[in-house]
C-alpha positions in Angstrom: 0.0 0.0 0.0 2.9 2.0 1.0 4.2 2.2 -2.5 0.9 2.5 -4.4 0.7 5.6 -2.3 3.8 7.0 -3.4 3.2 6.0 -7.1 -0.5 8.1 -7.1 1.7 10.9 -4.9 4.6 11.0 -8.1 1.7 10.6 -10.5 -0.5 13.4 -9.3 2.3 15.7 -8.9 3.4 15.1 -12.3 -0.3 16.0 -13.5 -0.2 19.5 -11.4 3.0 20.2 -12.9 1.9 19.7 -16.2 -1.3 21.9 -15.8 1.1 25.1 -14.9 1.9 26.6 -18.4 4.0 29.6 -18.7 3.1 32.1 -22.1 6.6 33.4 -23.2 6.2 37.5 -24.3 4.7 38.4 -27.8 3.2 34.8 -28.3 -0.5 33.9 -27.4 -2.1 30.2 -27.0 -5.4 29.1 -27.7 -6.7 26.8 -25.4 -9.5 24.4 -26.0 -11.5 22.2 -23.1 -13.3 19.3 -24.7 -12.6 20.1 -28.0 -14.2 23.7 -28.2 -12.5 27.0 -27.9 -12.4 27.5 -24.3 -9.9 30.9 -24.5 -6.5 32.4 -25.3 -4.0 32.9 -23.2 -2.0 35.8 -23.0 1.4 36.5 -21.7 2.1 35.1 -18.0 1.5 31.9 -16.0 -1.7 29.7 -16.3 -3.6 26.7 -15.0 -5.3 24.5 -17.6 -8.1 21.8 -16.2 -6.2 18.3 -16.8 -7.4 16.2 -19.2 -10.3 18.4 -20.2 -8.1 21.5 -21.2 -5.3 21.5 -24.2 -3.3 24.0 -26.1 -4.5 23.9 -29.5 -2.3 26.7 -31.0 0.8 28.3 -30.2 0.4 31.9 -31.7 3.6 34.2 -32.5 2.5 37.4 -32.4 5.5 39.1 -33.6 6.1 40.3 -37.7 6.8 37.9 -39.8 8.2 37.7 -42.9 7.7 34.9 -45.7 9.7 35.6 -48.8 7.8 33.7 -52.0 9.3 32.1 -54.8 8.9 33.6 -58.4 5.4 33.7 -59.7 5.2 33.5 -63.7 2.9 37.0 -64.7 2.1 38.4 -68.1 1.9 41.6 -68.5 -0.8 43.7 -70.4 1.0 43.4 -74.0 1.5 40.1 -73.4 5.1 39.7 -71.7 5.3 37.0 -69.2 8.0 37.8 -66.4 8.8 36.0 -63.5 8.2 38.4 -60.4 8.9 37.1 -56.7 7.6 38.9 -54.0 7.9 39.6 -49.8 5.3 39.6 -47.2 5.3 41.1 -44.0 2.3 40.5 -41.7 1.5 39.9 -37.9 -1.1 38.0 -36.2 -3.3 40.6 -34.7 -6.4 38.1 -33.8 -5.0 34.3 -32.3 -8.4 33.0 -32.4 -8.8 34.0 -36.1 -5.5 32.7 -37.0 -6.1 29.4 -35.7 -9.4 28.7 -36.8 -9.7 30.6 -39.8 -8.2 29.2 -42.7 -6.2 25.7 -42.7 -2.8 26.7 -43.5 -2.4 30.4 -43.3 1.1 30.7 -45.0 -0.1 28.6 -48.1 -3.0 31.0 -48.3 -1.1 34.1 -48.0 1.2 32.9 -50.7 -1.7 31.9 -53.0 -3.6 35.0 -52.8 -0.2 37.0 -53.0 0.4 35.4 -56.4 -3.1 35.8 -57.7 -3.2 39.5 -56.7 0.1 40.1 -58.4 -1.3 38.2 -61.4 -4.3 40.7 -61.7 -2.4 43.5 -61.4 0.0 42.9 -63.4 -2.1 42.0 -66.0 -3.5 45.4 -65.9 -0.1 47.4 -67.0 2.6 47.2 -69.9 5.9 46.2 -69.2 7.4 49.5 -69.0 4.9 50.4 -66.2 5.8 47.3 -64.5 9.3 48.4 -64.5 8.9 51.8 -63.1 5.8 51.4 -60.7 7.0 49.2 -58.1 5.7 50.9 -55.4 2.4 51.7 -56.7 2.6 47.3 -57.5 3.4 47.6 -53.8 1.0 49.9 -52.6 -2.5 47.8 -54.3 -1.2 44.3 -53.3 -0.6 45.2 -49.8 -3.8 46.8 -49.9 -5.6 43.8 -51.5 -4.1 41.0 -49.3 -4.7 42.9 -45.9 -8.1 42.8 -46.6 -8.4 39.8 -47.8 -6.6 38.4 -44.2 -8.7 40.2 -42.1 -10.6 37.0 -41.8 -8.1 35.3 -40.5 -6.5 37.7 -37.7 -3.4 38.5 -39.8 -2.6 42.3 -40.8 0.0 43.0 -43.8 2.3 45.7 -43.1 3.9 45.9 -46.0 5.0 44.0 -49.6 8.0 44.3 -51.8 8.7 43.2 -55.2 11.7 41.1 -54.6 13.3 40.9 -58.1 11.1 41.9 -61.8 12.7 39.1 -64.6 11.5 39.9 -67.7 12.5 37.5 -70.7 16.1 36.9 -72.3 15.0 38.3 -75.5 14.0 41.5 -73.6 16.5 41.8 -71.3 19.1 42.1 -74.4 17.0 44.7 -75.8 17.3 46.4 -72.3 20.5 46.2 -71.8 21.5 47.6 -75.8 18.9 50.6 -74.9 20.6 51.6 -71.8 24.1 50.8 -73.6 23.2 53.2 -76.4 22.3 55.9 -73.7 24.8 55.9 -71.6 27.1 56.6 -74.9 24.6 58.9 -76.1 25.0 60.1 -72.4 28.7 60.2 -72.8 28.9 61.9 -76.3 26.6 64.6 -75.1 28.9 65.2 -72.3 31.9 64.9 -73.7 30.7 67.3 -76.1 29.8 70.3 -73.6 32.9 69.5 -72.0 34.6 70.5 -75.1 32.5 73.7 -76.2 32.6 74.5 -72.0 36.7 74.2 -72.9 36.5 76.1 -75.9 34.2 79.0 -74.1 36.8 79.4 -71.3 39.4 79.4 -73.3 38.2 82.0 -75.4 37.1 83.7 -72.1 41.1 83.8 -71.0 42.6 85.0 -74.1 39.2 87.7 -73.9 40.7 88.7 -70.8 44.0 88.8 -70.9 43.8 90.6 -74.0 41.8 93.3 -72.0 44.4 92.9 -69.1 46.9 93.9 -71.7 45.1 97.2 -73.2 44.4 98.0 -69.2 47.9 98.1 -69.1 49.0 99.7 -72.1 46.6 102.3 -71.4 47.7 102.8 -67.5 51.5 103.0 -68.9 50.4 105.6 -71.5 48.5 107.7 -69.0 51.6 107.2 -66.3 54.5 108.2 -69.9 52.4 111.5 -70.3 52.1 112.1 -67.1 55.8 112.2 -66.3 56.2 113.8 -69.5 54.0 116.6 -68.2 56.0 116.6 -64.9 59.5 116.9 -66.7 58.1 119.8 -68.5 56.2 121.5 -65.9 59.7 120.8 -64.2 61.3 122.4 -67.1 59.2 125.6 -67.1 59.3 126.1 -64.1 63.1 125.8 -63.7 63.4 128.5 -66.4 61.0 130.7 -65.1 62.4 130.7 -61.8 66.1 131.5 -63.8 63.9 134.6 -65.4 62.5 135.7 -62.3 66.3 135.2 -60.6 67.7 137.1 -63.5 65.0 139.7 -63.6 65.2 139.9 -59.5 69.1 140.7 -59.9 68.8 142.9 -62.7 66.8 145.3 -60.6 68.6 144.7 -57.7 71.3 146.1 -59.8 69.7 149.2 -61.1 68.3 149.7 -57.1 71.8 149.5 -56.2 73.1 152.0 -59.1 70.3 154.7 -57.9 70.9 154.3 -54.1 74.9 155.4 -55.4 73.6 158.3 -57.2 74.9 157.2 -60.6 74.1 159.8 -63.5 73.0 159.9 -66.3 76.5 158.8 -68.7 76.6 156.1 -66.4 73.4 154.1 -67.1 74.3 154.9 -70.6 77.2 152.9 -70.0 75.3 150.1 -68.7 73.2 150.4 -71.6 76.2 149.9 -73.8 77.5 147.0 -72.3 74.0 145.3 -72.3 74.2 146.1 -75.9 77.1 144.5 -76.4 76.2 141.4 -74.5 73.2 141.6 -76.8 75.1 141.9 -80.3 77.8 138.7 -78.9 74.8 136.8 -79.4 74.1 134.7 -82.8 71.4 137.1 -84.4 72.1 138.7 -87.5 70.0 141.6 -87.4 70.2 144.1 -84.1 68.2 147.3 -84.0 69.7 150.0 -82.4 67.9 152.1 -80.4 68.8 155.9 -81.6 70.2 156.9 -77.7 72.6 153.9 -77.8 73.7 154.9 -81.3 75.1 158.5 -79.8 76.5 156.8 -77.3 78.1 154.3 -79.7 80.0 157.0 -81.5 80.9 159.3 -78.0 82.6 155.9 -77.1 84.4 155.4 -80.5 85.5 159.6 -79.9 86.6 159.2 -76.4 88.4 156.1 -77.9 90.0 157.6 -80.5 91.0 160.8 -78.6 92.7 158.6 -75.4 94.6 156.6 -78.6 96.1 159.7 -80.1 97.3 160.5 -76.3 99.0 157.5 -75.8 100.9 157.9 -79.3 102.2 161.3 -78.3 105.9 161.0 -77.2 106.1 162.6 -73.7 
């Protein structure tokens, strides 16, 4: 009896432990008793009725992410590409998720395909090419509320990869080839007229540089040419007005002595002969200085005849 005891005592222990269940963060369970939803459990500890209570469903409730293999689409003018896509979602509704649809992963990946189908089907290839995230946009759109049903939200889907057939992609890639050397011509081409412009620009310039400086050497030559004369003139006025300021310092001094009148006529004759040393070859003779001329050749000829006289 003793161990029969101890066996129901192990047993029933083991049973209690069983029934404590601990619900990790961002994850839910759904918990049925007797085969009918009985509730979901949240984060924290809980106590399920043994053998009448199970877990049915483990729930993540964090985002998910299920990347799909290439779906074959056509396009409106009939090109069929291969397009795979990416789906994020979360489970918003654990009760919805479980019951809701068999396999929710399959489904999302089914309806993902046929929505890409329809709207793909809707625009040319070159649309497709250039309107991912409109493409974007309308199938995450369409498939979050097509999951509703099942408690999953879609945050977002991207177009993975766009493969549009060989024969097309060669065209492509001879397109974008002929542009970028189209591309490359074009700019090759301003960069030689942009070459050409500055280098006419320079030469523009430092032809004006030149003439600046022409012109400022000019102006600076006739300026000191000016100053050299100004110089000049006024050198040789100041002589005049030296010569003029000792002439009549001279005559000032010949009045202040009382000199009479032979005596200026003296000085007249000397200027006059001063005047006739020069190089002129014409000298008017002022009638007074001409009397004078021939007293002076008298006196001259009377103190020679003196001198000859034997004593």
């Amino acid at each position: 009896m003793a161990i029969v005891l101890i066996v129901f005592l192990v047993i029933l222990l083991l049973v209690l432990v069983s029934c404590i269940t601990i619900v990790p963060q961002a994850h839910a369970y759904v918990v049925e008793r007797l085969g009918a939803y009985q509730g979901t459990w949240n984060v924290g500890l809980h106590i399920k009725m043994p053998f009448l209570d199970r877990i049915a469903r483990r729930v993540n409730l964090k985002e998910q992410v299920c990347d799909f293999p290439p779906q074959p689409v056509i396009t409106k003018d009939n090109v069929t590409m291969q397009i795979d896509s990416i789906v994020f979602f979360m489970i918003t509704d654990p009760r919805l998720f479980a019951y809701g649809v068999e396999n929710p992963i399959l489904a999302i990946e089914n309806l993902t395909a046929t929505t890409l189908r329809n709207i793909i089907g809707d625009m040319e290839l070159d649309q497709t090419l250039t309107s991912r995230e409109i493409i974007n946009t309308r199938m995450r759109s369409t498939l979050d509320e097509a999951t509703d049903p099942w408690g999953i939200k879609v945050t977002r889907v991207e177009l993975k990869n766009i493969t549009p057939p060989a024969a097309i992609r060669d065209a492509m890639e001879k397109q974008m080839k002929a542009e970028r050397e189209k591309r490359e011509a074009i700019l090759k081409a301003e960069g030689v007229k942009q070459a050409t412009i500055l280098e006419f620009e320079g030469k523009k310039e430092a032809q004006i540089l030149k003439a600046e400086a022409d012109k400022k050497a000019t102006i600076l030559a006739a300026e000191a040419q000016k100053e050299k004369e100004i110089r000049e003139a006024e050198g040789r006025a100041e002589a005049i007005r030296q010569v003029q300021q000792a002439n009549a310092e001279g005559i000032r001094m010949i009045r202040e002595a009382g000199a009479d009148e032979a005596v200026l006529r003296i000085k007249s004759l000397e200027a006059f002969e001063k005047a006739a040393d020069g190089q002129a070859t014409k000298i008017i003779v002022p009638s007074e200085i001409q009397g004078l001329a021939g007293l002076a050749a008298g006196v001259q000829g009377v103190l020679t005849d003196k001198a000859n006289i034997p004593s």
